[in-house]
C-alpha positions in Angstrom: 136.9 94.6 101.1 139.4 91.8 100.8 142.8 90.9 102.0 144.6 88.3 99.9 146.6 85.4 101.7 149.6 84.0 99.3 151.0 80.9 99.9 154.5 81.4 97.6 155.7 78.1 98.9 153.7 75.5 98.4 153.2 73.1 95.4 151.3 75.4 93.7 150.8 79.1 94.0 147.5 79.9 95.3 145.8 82.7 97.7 143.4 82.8 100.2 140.5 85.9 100.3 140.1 87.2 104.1 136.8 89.3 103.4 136.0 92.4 105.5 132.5 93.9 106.0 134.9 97.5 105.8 137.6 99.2 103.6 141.1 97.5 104.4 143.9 100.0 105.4 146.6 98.8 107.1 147.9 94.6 107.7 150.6 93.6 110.0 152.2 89.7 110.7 153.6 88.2 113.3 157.0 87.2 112.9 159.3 84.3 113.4 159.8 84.4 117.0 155.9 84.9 117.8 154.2 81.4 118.9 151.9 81.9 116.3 151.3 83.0 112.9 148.5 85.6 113.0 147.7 88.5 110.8 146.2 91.6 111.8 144.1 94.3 109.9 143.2 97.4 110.7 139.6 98.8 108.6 138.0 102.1 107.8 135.3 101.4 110.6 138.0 101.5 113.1 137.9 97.7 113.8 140.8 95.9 114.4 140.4 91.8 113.2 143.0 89.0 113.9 143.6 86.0 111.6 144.9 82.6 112.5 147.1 81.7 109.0 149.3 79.0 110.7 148.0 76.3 108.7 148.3 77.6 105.0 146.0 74.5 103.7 143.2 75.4 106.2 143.1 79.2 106.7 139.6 80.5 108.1 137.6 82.4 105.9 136.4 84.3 108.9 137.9 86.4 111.7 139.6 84.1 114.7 138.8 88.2 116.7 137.3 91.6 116.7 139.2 93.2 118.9 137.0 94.7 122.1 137.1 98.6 121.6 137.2 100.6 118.3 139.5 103.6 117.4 137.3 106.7 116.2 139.2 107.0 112.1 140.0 104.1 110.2 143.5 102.4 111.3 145.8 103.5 109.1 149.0 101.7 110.8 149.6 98.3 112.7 152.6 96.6 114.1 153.5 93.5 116.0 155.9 92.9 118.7 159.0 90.6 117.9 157.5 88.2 120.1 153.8 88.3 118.5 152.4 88.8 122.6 151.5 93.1 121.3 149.9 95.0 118.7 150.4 98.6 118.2 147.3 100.2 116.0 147.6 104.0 114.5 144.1 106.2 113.6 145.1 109.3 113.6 146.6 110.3 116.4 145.9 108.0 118.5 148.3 104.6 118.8 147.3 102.0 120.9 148.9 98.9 122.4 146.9 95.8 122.6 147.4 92.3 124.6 146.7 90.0 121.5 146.3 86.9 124.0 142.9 88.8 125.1 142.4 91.2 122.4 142.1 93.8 125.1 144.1 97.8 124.6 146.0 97.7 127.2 146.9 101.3 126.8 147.3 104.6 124.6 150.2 106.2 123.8 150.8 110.3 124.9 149.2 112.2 122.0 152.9 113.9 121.3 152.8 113.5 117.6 151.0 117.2 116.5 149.4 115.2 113.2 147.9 111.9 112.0 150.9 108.8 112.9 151.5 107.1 109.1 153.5 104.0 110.4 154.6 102.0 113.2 157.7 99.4 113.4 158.9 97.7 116.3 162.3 97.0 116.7 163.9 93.9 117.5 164.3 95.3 121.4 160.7 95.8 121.5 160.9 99.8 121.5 158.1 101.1 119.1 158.7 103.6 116.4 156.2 106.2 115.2 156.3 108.1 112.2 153.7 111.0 111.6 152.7 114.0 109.0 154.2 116.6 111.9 157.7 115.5 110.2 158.5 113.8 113.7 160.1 110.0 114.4 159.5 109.1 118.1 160.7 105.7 119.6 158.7 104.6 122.5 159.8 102.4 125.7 156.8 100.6 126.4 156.0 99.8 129.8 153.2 97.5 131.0 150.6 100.3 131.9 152.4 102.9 129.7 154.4 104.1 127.7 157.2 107.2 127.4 159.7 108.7 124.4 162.8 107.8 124.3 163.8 109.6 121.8 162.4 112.3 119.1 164.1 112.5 115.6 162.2 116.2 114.7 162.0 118.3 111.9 162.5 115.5 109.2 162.3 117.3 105.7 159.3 115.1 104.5 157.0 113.2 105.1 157.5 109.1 105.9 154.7 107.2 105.1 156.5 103.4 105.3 159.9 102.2 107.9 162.6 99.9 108.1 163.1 97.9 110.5 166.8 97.4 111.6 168.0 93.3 110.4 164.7 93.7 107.6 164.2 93.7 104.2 164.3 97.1 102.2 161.3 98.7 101.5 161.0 99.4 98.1 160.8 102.6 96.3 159.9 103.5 92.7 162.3 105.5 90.9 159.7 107.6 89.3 158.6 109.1 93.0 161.9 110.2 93.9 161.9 113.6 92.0 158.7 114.6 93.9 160.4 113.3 97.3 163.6 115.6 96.5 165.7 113.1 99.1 169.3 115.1 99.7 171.4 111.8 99.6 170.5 108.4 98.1 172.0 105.4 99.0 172.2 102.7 96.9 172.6 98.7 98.2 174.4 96.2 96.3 171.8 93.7 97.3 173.9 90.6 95.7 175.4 92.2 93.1 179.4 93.6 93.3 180.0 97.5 93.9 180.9 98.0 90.3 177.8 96.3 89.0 175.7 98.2 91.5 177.1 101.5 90.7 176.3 101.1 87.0 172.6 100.1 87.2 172.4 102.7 89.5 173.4 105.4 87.3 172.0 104.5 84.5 168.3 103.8 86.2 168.6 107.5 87.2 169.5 108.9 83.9 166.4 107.0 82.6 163.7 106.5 85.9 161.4 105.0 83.4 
């Protein structure tokens, strides 16, 4: 299994193959206020491995860390804090919050979510959000030996497999899935273009998904 480094900025396009000695299912970066650029991935053998990518001409072909302790399913969801310093990890259930200066799970979450969590974003606060097949969005205050809900969102009418993050980019979303998702509203972003412009492309991709 492989996870593919791109470096879109440089003189030439190019990548970079992070091999795994297990199934790749879930990545996560730090981002711009973290000290330092890492990646994390979280594998089918429950493993969770942290990349140094800082320097994009000299990135390791090897693990900089396994973290210490294993989750029992494969890790299906990871997140970094705003400030790079945690990592939350989803198998299942189960979330955990790791220290990613010692690689060490600092704690696990309350098993409130009644299925298997599907994604985890934190905000730019630093509260966690959770996302699972019971239909439920929980938002966590973290704490330094634990952790409580804030807030539950329940009874969502589907399922949410991928999050925004408030101040991030969109995530996209084919056209072709939305019949099966059977959303009740839509909402449409100009995303550089003017209302009028936006408003016609938009009707005329839904006429034709395809």
């Amino acid at each position: 299994a492989s996870v593919y480094v791109w470096d879109a900025f440089g003189p030439a396009p190019r990548t970079v193959n992070l091999k795994h000695p297990a199934g790749v299912r879930s990545v996560a970066a730090t981002g711009r206020l973290a000290k330092a650029q890492m990646v994390a991935t979280g594998c089918d053998d429950g493993r969770v491995r942290l990349w140094d990518v800082a320097n994009p001409d000299k990135l390791a072909t090897k693990e900089l860390a396994v973290f210490d302790e294993a989750h029992g399913a494969a890790v299906a969801a990871a997140a970094f804090s705003p400030d790079g310093r945690f990592l939350a990890t989803a198998a299942g259930r189960d979330v955990w919050v790791w220290g990613v200066a010692d690689r060490k799970k600092l704690y696990a979450l309350p098993g409130d979510h009644r299925d298997a969590v599907t994604s985890l974003r934190f905000t730019p606060q630093g509260t966690l959000l959770t996302a699972a097949r019971d239909r439920a969005v929980r938002v966590w205050q973290l704490g330094d030996k634990s952790a409580r809900v804030a807030v539950t969102l329940d009874h969502r009418g589907g399922g949410v497999d991928v999050l925004g993050t408030a101040g991030a980019h969109s995530v996209p979303v084919p056209l072709a899935s939305l019949p099966a998702a059977d959303p009740e509203v839509v909402i449409v972003a100009p995303c550089g273009y003017d209302l009028a412009h936006a408003g016609a492309e938009a009707r005329a991709r839904l006429a034709d998904p395809e």
